[in-house]
N, C-alpha and C positions, 0 to 999 in steps of 0.2 A: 035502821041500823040495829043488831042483833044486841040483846042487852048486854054481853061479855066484851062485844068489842065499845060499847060506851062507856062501860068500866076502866076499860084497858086504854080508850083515849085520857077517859079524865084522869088516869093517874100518869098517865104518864107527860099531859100537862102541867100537873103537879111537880111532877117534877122536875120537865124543864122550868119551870116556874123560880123551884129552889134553887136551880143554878144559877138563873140569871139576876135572882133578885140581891145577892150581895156584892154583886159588880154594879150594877143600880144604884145602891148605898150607898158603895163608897167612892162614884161619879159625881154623886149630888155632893158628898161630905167634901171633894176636890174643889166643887164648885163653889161650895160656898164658904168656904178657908180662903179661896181667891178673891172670895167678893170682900169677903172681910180686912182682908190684907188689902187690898184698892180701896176702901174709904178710909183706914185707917191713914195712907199715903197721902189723902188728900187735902188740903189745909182750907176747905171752904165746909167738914162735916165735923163734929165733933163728935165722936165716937167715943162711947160708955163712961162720958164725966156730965153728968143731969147740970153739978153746979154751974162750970166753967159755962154750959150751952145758956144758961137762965143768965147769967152775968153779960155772954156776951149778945145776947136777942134783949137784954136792956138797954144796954151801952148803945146797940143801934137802932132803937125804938123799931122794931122788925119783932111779927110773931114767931114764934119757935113750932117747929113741928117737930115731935117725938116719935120715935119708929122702935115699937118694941118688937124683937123680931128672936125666936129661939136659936143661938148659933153655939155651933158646939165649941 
């Protein structure tokens, strides 16, 4: 391939690149607003109260497993 058109592909990979990448983002950000809203719905997860979760994995002498996870 001539070196003009390997230019000409890479950028205009590029650029489909930049279009596609903020429908992307805000697929995932859908996704994971969903996931969030379904555990919060749930009454078997304690969702972002550290005490409540330590209080109640005492009460039923059960470990606790902690899931730090970035959500927007």
């Amino acid at each position: 391939m001539p070196k003009k058109s390997m230019i000409m592909f890479f950028l205009c990979t590029l650029g489909l690149m930049e279009i596609a990448l903020p429908q992307v983002q805000k697929e995932r950000e859908r996704k994971v607003r969903a996931d969030k809203q379904q555990f919060q719905e749930q009454d078997f997860w304690i969702y972002d109260n550290l005490e409540v979760a330590f209080d109640v994995a005492a009460e039923q002498q059960k470990p606790l497993l902690v899931v730090f996870r970035c959500i927007p």
